[in-house]
Residue, then its C-alpha position, 0 to 999 in steps of 0.5 A: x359287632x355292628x361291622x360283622x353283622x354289616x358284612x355278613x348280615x346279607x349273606x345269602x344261599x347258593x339257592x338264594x343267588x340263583x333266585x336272584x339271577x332268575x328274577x333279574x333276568x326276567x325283569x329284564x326280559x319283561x321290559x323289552x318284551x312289554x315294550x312288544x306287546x305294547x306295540x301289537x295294541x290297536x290305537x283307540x286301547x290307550x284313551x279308552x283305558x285312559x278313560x276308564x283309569x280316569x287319566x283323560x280330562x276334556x279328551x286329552x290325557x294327562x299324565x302326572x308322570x312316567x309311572x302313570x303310563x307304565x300303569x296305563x298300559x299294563x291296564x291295556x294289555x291285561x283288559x283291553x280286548x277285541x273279540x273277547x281276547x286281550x294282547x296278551x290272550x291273542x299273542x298266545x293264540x297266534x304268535x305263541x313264542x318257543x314253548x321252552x322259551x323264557x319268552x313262553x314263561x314270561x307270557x304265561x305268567x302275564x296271562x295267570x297274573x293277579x291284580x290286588x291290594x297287599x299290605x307290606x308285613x315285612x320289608x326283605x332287604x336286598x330281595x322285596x318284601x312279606x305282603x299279605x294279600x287284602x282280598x285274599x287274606x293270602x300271605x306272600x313273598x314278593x321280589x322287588x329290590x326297589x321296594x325293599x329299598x324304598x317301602x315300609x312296613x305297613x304300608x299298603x300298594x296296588x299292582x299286578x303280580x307275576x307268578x314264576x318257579x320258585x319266586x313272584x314279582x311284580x309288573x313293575x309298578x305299585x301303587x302306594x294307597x294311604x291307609x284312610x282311603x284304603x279305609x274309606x274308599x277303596x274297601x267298599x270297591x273290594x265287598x262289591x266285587x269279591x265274596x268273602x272267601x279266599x281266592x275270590x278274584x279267581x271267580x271275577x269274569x274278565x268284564x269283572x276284573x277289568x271293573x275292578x282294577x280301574x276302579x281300584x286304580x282311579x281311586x290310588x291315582x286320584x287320592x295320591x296327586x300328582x306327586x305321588x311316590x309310586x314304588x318301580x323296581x328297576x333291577x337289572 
C-alpha cells in the first residue's frame, strides 16, 4: 500500500501547518530585513571579517561561491562591533523596530542566537531535521526544508540557529563538515574554547565567540574546496 502511505504519509496537524506558516514567513521576512542590516555595516566590516574567515588572499577576496558571502556576512553583522556593539546590538539600541513587530521578534532572535556544530540524528521530511548539538550534548529539532531535502543522517554542518515560539531555524546556510576534519581539527577548536559542561557557549564573552566561529568557519570552508555543497533553505 505504497500509494496510501505516499498520499497520507505527510499528513500533518492543523498546529503543524500553523508551524510552517510561521517559519515561512519568517524566512521570508528575515531575508529582506538581512539585506538591511547589511546595509547599516560600515565598509572596512566585510575584509576585515573577510580576513579572519580566511576568504582574503593578497588583500582581495575570494569568493568560491554565493553561499560563502551570505556566511561572510552573517559573521559581520553577529561580530563585527564598534564601541563594543554589533549591528545587530546598535539597531536594538537606536532603531528598535515595533516592540509587537515581527520585525522585533526577528531581531531578537538575531541577538540570542548561537552559532554551533550539530550532527543531523534524523532527517524530517517536508519540515528539517533532529540534530543533536556537539558542543552542547543538546538535542534539538531544526525547520530547514532544504536540508530535509537534500541532508543526510549522520552528517555533520555548522551555522548559526534562531530560536522562535514553538520552532528554531537556521540563518540560512549550514556548512557541511566531513566527519574526519571534524575529528582531526575542528574537535581541538571546541576543548579550546568550551569546558565540558552543557550550555558552555553561553559563557564565551563576545571576543571569544567571534574567535570561535572563524576558526571553526575557516576550517569547513578551507577543508571543503571550492566545491563544497553547503545545505540553503530557501523557502518561501
Amino acid at each position: 500500500m505504497k500509494w496510501l502511505s505516499s498520499l497520507f504519509g505527510n499528513a500533518r496537524t492543523p498546529e503543524e501547518e500553523a508551524q510552517l506558516d510561521r517559519y515561512r514567513h519568517f524566512r521570508q521576512l528575515g531575508r529582506a530585513y538581512n539585506l538591511e542590516l547589511i546595509k547599516q555595516l560600515p565598509p572596512p566590516a566585510l575584509p576585515e571579517s573577510g580576513k579572519k574567515l580566511g576568504l582574503y588572499k593578497a588583500g582581495t577576496l575570494i569568493i568560491n561561491q554565493d553561499d560563502e558571502i551570505a556566511v561572510a556576512y552573517d559573521y559581520c553583522l553577529h561580530h563585527y562591533r564598534r564601541a563594543g556593539k554589533n549591528t545587530i546590538e546598535r539597531t536594538l539600541e537606536t532603531s528598535p523596530p515595533a516592540a509587537d513587530s515581527d520585525e522585533m521578534i526577528y531581531l531578537s532572535a538575531m541577538a540570542g542566537s548561537r552559532f554551533s556544530l550539530f550532527r543531523v540524528e534524523d532527517i524530517l521530511p517536508h519540515r528539517g531535521a533532529r540534530l543533536a548539538d556537539l558542543v552542547t550534548n543538546e538535542s534539538l529539532e531544526l525547520m530547514d526544508i532544504g536540508l530535509s531535502s537534500a541532508g543526510i543522517s549522520g552528517i555533520i554542518v555548522a551555522g548559526r540557529l534562531l530560536s522562535f515560539d514553538g520552532f528554531n531555524m537556521s540563518s540560512g546556510t549550514l556548512i557541511p563538515v566531513p566527519e574526519e576534519v571534524f575529528e582531526s581539527r575542528i574537535r581541538s577548536v571546541i576543548g579550546k574554547f568550551m569546558s565540558n559542561t552543557a550550555g558552555a557557549t553561553a559563557r564565551l564573552s563576545p571576543a571569544q565567540s567571534a574567535a570561535f566561529e572563524a576558526q571553526v568557519i575557516r576550517i569547513a570552508l578551507h577543508d571543503g574546496g571550492e566545491d563544497n555543497s553547503f545545505y540553503t533553505d530557501m523557502e518561501v
